[in-house]
C-alpha positions as CSV (number, residue, x, y, z in Angstrom):
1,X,4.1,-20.0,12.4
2,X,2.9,-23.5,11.8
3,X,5.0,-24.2,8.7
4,X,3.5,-28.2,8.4
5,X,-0.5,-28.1,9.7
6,X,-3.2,-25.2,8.9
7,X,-2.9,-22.1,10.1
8,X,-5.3,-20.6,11.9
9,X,-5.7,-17.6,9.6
10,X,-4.7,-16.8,5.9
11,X,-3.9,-13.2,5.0
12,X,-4.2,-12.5,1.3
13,X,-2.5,-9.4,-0.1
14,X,-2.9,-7.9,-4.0
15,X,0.0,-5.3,-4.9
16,X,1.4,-4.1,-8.1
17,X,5.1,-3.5,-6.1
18,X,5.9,-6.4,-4.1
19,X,9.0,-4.4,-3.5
20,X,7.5,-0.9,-2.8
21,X,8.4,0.4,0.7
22,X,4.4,0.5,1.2
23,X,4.2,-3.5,0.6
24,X,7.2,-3.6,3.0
25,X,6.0,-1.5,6.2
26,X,2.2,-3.4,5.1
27,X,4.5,-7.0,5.9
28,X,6.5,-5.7,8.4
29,X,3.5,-4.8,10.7
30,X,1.7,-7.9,10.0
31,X,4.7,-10.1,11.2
32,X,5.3,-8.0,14.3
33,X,1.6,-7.3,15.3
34,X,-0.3,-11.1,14.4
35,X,0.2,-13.6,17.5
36,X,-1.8,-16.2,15.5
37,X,-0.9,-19.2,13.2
38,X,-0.6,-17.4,10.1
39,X,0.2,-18.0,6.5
40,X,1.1,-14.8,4.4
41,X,-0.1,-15.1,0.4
42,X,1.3,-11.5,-1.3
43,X,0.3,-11.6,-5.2
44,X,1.8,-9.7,-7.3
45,X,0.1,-8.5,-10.5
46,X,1.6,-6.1,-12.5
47,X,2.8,-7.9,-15.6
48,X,0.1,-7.9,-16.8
49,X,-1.7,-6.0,-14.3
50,X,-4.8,-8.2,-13.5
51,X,-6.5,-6.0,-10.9
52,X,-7.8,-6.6,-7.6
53,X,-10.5,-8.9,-7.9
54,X,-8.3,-11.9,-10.0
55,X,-5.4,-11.8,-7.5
56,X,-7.8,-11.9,-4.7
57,X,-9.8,-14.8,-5.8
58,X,-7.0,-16.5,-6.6
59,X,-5.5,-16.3,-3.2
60,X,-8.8,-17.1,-1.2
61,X,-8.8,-20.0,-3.3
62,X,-5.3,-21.1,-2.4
63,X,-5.5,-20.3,1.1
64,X,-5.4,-23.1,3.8
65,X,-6.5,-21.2,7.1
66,X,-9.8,-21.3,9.1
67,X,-10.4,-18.0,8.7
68,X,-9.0,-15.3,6.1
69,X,-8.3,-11.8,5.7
70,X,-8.2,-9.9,2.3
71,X,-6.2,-6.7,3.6
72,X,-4.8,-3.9,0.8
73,X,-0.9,-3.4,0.6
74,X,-1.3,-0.3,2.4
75,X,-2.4,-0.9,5.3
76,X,-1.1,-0.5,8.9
77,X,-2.2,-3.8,11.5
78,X,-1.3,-2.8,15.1
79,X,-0.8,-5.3,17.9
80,X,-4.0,-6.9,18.8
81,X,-5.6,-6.1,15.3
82,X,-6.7,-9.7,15.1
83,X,-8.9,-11.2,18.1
84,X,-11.7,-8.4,17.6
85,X,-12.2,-9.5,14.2
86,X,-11.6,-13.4,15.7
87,X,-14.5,-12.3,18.3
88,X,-17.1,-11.6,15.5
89,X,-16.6,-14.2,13.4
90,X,-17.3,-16.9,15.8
91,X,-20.2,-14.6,16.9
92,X,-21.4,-15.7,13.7
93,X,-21.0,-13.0,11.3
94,X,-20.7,-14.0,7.8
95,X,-17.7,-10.5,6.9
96,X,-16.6,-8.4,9.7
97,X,-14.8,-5.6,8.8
98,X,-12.5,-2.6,11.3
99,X,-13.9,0.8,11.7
100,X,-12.4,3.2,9.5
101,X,-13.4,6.0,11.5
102,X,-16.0,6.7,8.6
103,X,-14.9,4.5,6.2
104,X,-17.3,2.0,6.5
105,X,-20.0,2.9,6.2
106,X,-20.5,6.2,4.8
107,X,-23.2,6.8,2.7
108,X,-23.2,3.9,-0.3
109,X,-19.8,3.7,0.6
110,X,-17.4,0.3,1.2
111,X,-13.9,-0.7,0.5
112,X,-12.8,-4.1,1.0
113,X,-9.2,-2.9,2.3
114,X,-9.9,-5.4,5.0
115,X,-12.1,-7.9,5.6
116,X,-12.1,-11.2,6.9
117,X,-14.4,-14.3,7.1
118,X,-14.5,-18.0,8.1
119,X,-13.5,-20.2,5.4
120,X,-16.9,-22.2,5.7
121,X,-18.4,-18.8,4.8
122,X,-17.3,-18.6,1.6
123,X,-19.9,-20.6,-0.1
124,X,-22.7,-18.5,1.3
125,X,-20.6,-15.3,0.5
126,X,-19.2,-16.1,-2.9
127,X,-20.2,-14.9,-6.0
128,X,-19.2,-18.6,-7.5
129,X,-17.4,-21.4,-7.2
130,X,-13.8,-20.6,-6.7
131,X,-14.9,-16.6,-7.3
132,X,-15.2,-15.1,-4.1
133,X,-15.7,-11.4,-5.7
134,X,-17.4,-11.2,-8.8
135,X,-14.5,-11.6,-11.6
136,X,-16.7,-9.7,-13.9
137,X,-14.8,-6.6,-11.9
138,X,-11.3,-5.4,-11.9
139,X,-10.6,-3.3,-9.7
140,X,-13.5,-1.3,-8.4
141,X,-16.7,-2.0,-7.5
142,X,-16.6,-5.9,-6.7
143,X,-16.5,-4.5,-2.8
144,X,-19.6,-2.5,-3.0
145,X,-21.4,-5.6,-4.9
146,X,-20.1,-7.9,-1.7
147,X,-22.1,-5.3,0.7
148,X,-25.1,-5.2,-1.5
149,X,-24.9,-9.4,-1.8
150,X,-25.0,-9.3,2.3
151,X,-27.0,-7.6,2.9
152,X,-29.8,-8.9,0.5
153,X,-28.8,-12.2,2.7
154,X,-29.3,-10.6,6.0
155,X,-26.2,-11.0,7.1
156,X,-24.1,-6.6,6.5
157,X,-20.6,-6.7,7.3
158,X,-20.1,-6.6,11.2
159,X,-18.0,-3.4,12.1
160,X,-16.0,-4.1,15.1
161,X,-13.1,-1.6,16.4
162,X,-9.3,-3.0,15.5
163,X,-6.3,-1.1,15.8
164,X,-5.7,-1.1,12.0
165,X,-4.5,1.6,10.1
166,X,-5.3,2.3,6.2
167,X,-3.5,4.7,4.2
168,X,-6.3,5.7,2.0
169,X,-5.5,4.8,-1.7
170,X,-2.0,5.2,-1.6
171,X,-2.0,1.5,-3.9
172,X,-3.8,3.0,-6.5
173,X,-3.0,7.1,-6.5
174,X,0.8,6.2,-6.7
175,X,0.9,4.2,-9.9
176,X,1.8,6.8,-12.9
177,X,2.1,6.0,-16.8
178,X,0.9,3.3,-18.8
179,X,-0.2,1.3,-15.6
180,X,-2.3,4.7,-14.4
181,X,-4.0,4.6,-17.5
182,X,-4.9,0.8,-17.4
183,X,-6.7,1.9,-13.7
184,X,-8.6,4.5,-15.0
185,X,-9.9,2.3,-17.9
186,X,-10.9,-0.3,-15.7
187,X,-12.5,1.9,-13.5
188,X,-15.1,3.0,-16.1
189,X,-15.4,-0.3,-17.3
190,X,-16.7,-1.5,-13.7
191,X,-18.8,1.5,-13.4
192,X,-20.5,0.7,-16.4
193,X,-20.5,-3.2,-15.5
194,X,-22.2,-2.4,-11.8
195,X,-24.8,0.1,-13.3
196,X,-25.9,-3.0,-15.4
197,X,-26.2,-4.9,-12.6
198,X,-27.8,-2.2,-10.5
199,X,-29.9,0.3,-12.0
200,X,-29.3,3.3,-10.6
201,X,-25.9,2.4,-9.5
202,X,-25.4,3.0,-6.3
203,X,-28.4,4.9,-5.4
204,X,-30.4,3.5,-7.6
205,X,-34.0,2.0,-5.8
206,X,-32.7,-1.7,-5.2
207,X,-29.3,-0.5,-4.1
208,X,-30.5,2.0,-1.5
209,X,-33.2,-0.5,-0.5
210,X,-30.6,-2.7,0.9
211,X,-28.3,-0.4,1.9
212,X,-30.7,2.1,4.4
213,X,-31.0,0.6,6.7
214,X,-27.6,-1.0,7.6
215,X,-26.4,2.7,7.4
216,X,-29.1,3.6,9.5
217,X,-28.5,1.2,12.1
218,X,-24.8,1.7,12.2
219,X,-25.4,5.8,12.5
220,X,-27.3,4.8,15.8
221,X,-24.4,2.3,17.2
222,X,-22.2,5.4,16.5
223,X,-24.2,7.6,18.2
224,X,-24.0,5.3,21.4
225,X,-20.5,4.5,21.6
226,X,-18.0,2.3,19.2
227,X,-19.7,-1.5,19.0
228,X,-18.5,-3.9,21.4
229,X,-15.3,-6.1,20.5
């Protein structure tokens, strides 16, 4: 680790349990599995729980490396999780995202659990200054927004096959209580925020407009064999 230049990649991780055994085994397989320069910024936000989107900006706006990765706490990276990501980037795509074995896409479907970008990027990507994801979001939603933004700017998420491994929602189905109650809250609250942004919501006609044919186009890549790393 390059503890006095820039790294060569920033890794930002939101939790509400920086000491949960899933935010442990999610560091522990970073350190082991990431041969490049890295810098490691873990926020934690549960008092007051702020969400996803606030810690996340917040991070991508501190980070110092080329490129960064916004990864969820409960995730899995496996040696050699990096360079095909690396590889698509400087292929010039704008987000490139792992296969999730159906995660992404599916359907209207797309969870920012990991995705990374070069740091030039994020004035094309952004949804402001200093606001990569659209603060107006919480928790949910500010992902699927991200898709619809690329691919209204022609550039959809680049799928590439990493050995990464995500334990689906394990962040947010293990919270109980007053914190449980906050998620579900802000859940509705972005539901009700996207649909006012996107008639329809997510199949409304200007969302499924723009998201056809990248679904479409990654069915047939399927259909062929996993995309080239």
């Amino acid at each position: 680790m390059n503890y006095g230049g820039v790294p060569e990649l920033s890794i930002v991780v939101p939790t509400v349990d920086a000491l949960s055994e899933r935010v442990r085994d999610c560091v522990a397989s970073l350190r082991t599995s990431t041969e490049a320069d890295h810098e490691l910024l873990l926020l934690e936000n549960r008092s007051p729980p702020q969400g996803f989107t606030a810690p996340v900006n917040a991070g991508i706006r501190a980070a110092r490396g080329r490129y960064i990765v916004v990864l969820n706490d409960d995730v899995e990276l496996l040696e050699g999780w990096w360079p095909p990501l690396r590889r698509a980037l400087e292929g010039g795509a704008w987000v490139a995202v792992p296969d999730a074995g159906g995660g992404y896409p599916r359907d209207d479907y797309f969870a920012a659990w990991c995705l990374a970008f070069e740091r030039e990027a994020i004035e094309r990507v952004g949804h402001a200054p200093g606001e990569f994801f659209n603060p107006e979001y919480k928790i949910w939603y500010q992902d699927l927004e991200l898709l619809l933004h690329l691919c209204e700017a022609g550039h959809p998420p680049v799928v590439v096959q990493s050995p990464i491994r995500h334990r689906w929602g394990r962040t947010v189905k293990h919270q109980e209580g007053e914190l449980r109650a906050w998620i579900d809250e802000q859940i509705e609250r972005d539901r009700q925020a996207f649909i006012s942004h996107w008639p329809g919501g997510r199949r409304g006609e200007r969302a499924r407009r723009l998201l056809e044919p990248v679904l479409r186009q990654y069915r047939e890549s399927q259909e062929d064999g996993p995309p080239d790393q």
